[in-house]
N, C-alpha and C positions, 0 to 999 in steps of 0.2 A: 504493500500500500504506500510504502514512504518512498517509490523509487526503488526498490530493495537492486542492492549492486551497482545503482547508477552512479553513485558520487565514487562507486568504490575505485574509478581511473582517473581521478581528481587531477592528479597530474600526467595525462597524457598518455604517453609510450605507446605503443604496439596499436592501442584505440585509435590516434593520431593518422594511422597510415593505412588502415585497412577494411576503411569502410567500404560498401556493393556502393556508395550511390553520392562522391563528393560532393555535386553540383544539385543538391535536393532542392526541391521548388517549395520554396513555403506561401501558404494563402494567408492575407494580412488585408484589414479594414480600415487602416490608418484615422488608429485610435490610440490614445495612452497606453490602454493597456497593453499591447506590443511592444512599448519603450526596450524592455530587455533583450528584444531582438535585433536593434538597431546597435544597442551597448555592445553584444555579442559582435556583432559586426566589426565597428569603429574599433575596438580593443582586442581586436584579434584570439575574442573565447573559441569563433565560431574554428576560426583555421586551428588552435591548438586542437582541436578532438576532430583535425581531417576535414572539414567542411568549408564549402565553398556554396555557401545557398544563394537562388535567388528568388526577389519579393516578389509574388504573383499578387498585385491589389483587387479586391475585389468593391462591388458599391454597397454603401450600408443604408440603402432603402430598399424596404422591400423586403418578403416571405421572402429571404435565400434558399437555393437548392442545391448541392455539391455533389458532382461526381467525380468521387476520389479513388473510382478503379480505372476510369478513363480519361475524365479532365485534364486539365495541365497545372494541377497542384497534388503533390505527394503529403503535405504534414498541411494541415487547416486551422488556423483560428478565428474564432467566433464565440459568438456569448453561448451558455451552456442552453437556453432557451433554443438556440438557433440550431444548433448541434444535436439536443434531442428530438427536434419534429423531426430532422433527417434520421434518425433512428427508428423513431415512430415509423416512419415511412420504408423502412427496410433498408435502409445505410446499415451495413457491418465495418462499424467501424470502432477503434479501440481509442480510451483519451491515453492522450502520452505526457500531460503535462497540465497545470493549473499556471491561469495568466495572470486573474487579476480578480482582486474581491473589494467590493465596494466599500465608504468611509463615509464621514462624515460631509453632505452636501455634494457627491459626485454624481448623485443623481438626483433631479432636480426637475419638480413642476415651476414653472416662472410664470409670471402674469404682467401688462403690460402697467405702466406706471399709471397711477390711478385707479385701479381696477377695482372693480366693487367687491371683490372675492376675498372674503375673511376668512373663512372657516374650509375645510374640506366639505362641509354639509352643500357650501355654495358652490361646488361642481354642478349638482343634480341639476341637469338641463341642459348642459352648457356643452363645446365641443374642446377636446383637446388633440393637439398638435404634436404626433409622434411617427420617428421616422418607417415604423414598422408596423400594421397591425395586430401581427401573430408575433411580434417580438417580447425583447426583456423588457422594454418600455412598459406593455400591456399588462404584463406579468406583474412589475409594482404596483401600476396604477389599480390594479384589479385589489392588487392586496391592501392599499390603503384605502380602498373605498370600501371594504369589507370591515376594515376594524372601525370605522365610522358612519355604519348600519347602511350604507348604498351598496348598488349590484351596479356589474356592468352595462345592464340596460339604461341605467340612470344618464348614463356621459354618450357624447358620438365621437369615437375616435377621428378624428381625418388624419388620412397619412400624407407627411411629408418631411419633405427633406431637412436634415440635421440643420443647415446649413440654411435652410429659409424661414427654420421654426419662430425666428426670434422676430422677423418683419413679418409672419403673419401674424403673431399674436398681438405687434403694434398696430397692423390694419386692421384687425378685431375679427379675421376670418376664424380662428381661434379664439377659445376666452384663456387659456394657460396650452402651454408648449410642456413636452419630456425631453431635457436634455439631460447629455453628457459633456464632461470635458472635451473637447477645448471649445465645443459648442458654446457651453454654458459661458463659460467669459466673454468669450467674441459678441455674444449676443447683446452681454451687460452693458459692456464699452462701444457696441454700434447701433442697439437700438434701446439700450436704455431697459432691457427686461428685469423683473424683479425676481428673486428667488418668494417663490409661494410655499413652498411645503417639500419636505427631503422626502424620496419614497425609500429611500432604503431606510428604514426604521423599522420598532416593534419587531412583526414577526422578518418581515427582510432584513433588519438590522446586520450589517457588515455579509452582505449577503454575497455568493462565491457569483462572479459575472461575468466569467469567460475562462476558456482553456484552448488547449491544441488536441489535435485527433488524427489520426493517420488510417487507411483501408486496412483492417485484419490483413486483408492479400498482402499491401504494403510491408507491413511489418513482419510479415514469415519471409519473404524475400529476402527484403533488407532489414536484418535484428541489428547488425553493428552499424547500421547507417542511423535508427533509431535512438539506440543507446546512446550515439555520439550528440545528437540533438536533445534527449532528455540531458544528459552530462552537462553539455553548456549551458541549456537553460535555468538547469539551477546555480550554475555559476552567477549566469547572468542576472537572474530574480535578484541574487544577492547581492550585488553590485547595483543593482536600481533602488537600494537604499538611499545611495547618495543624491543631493535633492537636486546634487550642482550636475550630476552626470546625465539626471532624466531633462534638466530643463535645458542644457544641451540640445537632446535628440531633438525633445520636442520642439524647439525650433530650426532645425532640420528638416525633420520626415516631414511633419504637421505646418510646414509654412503656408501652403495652399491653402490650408483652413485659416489661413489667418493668424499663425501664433507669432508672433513677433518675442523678443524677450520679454517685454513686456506683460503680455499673457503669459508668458510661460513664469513668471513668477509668481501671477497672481490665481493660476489654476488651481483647483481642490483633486491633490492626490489618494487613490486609496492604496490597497497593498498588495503587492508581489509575493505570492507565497512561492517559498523553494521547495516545497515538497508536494505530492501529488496523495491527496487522501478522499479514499471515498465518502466520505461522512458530508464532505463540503460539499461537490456535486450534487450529492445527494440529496440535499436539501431543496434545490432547485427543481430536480425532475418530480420531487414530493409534491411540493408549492406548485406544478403544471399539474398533476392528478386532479389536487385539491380545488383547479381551478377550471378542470375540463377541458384543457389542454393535449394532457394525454390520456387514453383512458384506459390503459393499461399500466403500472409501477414500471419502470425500468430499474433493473439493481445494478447500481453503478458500479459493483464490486467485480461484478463477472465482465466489467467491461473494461477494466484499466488492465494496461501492457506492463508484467512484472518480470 
């Protein structure tokens, strides 16, 4: 469950040289959460354990669908929401890794300056502004409108893009937006949005909001190409401690969204876990049963690569 043997080549040797697959295609949504892959890159984690990846971007609007036996990405991240409808759907695929788990204000309803919305009771009616309808967005929103006696029938999701969330919700096509970083600042400093209400709370509270997945077929193939990519990325988790290394990347990878240093100082980070446990996932594919999302349990344990 912790990775078991993955850090055990910490430094290198024989792992370094002999993986099936240097040049592995990673799928990447160019979000925060990723930041360790970029680290991994710049600091040369990826080429100590043999690898030479490259970033397959994918867009973050929209029901995603991945085919990771024929597509042209070999290791996928994505939030756990997104990962298990393609499970749902018959994706045999294995997690190889946990990205990123949510903090305080990294996820975030906003509403536009002035807004008459006090209370979460003042959704009921109204429409909200989220880049996915079947995503993690939905998935909080569902669970704060539950511990404050509304269902999802009460709200009308409209989907749209990360990236326009913040000037609909100032034209009023929207009454609040669900962002993430570096959304959520871009939005504050261009259109003036306000933070309304954090969904990851209560029962989402530091809730697990994305990992990596590879095809079962993938990983029988290539196990030391695997290992070499779990190996670094928990190097890498561990090294995106530093506040000074992430806000770096992020302005880097993330400049197209608008991160200048400036946002990238004033973003709300959560956390990089370096170990891979089912218990956290798990939490997530619970919260979709519970919200009829899935309607089958998936047991996350019979699905992580040991």
């Amino acid at each position: 469950m912790l990775l078991a043997g993955c850090a055990s080549n910490q430094g290198g040797g024989s792992a370094a040289t002999d993986v099936e697959l240097p040049e592995v295609r990673l799928g990447v949504l160019g979000v925060p959460d990723e930041a360790p892959l970029h680290i991994a890159e710049r600091e040369g984690i990826f080429e100590k354990y043999g690898l030479r990846p490259r970033m397959v971007e994918s867009k973050l609007t929209g029901d995603n669908r991945f085919d990771l036996e024929r597509g042209n990405e070999d290791i996928h991240f994505d939030s756990w929401v997104t990962i298990f409808l393609n499970m749902r759907d018959g994706a045999d695929w294995v997690l190889v890794g946990e990205a990123f788990q949510a903090s305080a204000n990294t996820a975030v309803l906003v509403t536009a300056p002035g807004s008459k919305l006090r209370t979460v009771r003042d959704l009921k009616g109204t429409r909200i502004a989220v880049n996915n309808t079947a995503g993690l967005g939905v998935l909080l929103i569902n669970a704060l409108l539950a511990t404050n006696g509304l269902t999802p029938a009460d709200v009308q999701i409209v989907e749209t893009p990360f990236d326009q969330i913040g000037a609909a919700v100032q034209r009023g096509d929207a009454q609040s937006g669900w962002l993430i970083e570096p959304f959520l600042t871009v939005a504050a400093l261009q259109t003036g949005a306000v933070p309304f209400v954090d969904t990851a709370t209560g029962a989402t509270l530091e809730l697990p909001q994305s990992g990596y997945v590879c095809a079962r077929s993938f990983a029988q193939r290539n196990p030391r190409t695997v290992r070499a990519f779990q190996n670094a990325l928990v190097e890498a988790q561990v090294r995106a401690q530093d506040r000074t290394a992430l806000e770096r990347e992020f302005t880097d990878y993330l400049r197209n969204a608008g991160v200048t240093s400036t946002v990238a100082s004033l973003m709300n980070v959560g956390t990089y876990p370096s170990s891979l446990r089912a218990v956290r996932p798990q939490r997530v594919a619970d919260l979709m049963v519970s919200q009829g999302m899935l309607t089958e349990r998936i047991n996350v344990s019979t699905r992580i690569l040991t």
